[in-house]
C-alpha positions as CSV (number, residue, x, y, z in Angstrom):
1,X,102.4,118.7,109.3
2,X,104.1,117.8,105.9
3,X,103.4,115.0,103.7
4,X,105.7,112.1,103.5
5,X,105.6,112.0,99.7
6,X,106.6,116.0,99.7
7,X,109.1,115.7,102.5
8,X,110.9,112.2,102.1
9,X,113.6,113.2,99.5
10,X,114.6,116.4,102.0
11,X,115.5,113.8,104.1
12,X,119.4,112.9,104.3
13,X,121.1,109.9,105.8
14,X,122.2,111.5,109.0
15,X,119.0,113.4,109.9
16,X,117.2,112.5,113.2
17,X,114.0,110.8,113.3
18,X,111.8,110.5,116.3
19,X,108.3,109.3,117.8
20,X,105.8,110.1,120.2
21,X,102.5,107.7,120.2
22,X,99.9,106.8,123.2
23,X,101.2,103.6,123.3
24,X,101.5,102.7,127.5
25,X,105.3,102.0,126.6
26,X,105.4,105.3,124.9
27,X,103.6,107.2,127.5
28,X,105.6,105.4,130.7
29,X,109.4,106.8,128.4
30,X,107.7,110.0,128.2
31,X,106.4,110.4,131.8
32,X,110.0,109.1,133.2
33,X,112.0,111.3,131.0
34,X,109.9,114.2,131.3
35,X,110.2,114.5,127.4
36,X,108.4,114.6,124.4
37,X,109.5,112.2,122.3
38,X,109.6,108.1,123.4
39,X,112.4,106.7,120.0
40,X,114.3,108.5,118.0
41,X,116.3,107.0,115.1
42,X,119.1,107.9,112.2
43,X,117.4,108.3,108.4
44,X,119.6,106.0,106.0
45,X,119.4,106.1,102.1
46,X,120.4,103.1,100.7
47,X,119.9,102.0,97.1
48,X,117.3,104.5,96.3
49,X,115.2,103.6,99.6
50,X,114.9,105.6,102.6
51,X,115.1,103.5,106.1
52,X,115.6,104.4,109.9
53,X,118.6,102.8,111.6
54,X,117.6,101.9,115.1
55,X,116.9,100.1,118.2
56,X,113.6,99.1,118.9
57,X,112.1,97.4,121.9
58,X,111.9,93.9,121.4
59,X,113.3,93.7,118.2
60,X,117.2,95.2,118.7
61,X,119.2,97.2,116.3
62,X,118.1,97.1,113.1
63,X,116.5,98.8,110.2
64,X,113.0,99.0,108.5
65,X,111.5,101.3,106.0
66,X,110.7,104.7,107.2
67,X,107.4,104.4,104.9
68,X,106.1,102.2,107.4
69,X,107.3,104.1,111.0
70,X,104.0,107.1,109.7
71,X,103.6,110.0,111.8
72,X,107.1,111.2,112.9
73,X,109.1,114.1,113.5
74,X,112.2,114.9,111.3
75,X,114.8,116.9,112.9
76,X,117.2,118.0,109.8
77,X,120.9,117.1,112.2
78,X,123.4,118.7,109.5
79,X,125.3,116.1,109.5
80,X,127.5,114.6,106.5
81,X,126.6,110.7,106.5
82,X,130.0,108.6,106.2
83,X,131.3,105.2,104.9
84,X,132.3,104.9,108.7
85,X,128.9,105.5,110.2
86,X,127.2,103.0,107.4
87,X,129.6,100.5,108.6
88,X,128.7,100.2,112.3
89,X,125.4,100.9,112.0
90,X,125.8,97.5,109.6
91,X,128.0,95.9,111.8
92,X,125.5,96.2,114.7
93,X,122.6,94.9,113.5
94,X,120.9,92.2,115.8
95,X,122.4,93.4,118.7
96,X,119.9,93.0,121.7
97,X,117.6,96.0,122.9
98,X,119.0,96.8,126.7
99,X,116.4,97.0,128.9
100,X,118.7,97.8,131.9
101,X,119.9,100.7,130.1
102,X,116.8,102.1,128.8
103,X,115.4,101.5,133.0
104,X,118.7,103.7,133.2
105,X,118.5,106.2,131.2
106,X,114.9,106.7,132.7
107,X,116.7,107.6,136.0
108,X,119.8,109.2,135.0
109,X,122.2,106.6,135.1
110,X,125.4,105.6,133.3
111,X,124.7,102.9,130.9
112,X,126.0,99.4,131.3
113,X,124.1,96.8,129.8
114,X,126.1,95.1,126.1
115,X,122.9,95.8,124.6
116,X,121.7,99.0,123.0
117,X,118.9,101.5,123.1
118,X,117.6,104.3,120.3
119,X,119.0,107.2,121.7
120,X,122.5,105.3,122.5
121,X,122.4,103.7,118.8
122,X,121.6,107.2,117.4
123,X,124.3,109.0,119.3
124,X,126.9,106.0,118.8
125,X,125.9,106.5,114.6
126,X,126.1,110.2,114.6
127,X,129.4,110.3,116.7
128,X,130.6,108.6,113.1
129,X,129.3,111.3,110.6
130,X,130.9,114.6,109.9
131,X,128.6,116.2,113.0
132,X,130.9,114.1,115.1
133,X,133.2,117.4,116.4
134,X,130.0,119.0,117.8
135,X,129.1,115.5,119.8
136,X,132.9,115.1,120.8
137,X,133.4,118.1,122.1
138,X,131.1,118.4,125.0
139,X,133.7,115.5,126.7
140,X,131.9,112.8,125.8
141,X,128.3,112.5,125.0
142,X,125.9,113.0,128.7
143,X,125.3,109.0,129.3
144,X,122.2,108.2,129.1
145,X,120.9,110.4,126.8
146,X,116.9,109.9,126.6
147,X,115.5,110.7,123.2
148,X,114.2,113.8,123.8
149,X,117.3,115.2,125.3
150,X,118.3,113.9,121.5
151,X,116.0,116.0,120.0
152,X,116.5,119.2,122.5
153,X,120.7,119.0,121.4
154,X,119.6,119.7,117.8
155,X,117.1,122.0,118.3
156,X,118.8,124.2,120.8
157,X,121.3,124.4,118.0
158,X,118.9,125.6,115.4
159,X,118.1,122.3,113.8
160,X,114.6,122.5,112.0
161,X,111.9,120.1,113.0
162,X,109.0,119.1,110.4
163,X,106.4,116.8,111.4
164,X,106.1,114.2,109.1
165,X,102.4,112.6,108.2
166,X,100.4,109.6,106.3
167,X,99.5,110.9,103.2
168,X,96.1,112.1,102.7
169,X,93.9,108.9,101.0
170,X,91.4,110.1,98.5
């Protein structure tokens, strides 16, 4: 496990975040997926501070600190953040968590709910960045992707993962 102070400015806008916890939630995501990992999100730079672009459960797309989202893994994606990708991640913002599709993409099932969920948001954001040719080429992203199988694409493809922790109180 790395520190956040030592590993926060190796972090790029563009590089996957993602979460595990023992939340119920968190444990039900990871049981039905038969994953690892319950969010995932895309790391943002803006104006010197370092957020996580995402869709959240009861809360819908938006952003927040990644300061406050301690422990998490960081999965360094390779890919070169654009104007375009800043844009509709910004243009999105407030648009309703989809509970259908997250039910959905539990069971393997196209999405079809007008809201969104993390891995969607993060695959809809990356399909924007300079990665974009090794999303689009597979015909189309696999709908639903679950946040693990996120995770897997990168690593499978030699992506490094670092697990990101609260630093150490003395």
């Amino acid at each position: 496990m790395v520190d956040y102070a030592t590993a926060r400015e190796s972090i790029r806008s563009g590089d996957l975040l993602a979460w595990r916890s023992d939340s119920l939630l968190s444990l039900f995501i990871r049981i039905v997926s038969a994953g690892s990992w319950s969010h995932v999100g895309v790391a943002w730079w803006f104006k010197d501070r370092l957020f996580v672009m995402e869709a959240r459960e009861g809360v819908g797309v938006g952003f927040r600190a990644v300061s406050e989202t301690l422990p998490f893994d960081h999965i360094a994606t390779g890919a070169d953040w654009t104007d375009e990708a800043e844009t509709y991640g910004i243009s999105v913002f407030g648009r309703k968590y989809s509970y259908a599709d997250a039910a959905r993409a539990g069971l393997g099932v196209k999405f079809a709910g007008k809201g969104k969920i993390c891995s969607e948001f993060a695959v809809d954001l990356l399909r924007r960045t300079e990665y974009a040719f090794r999303l689009s080429g597979r015909k189309g992203w696999p709908n639903p992707v679950t946040p693990s199988e996120l995770v897997e694409h990168f690593l499978d493809r030699g992506a490094t993962l670092r697990s990101i922790r609260t630093p150490e109180v003395e």
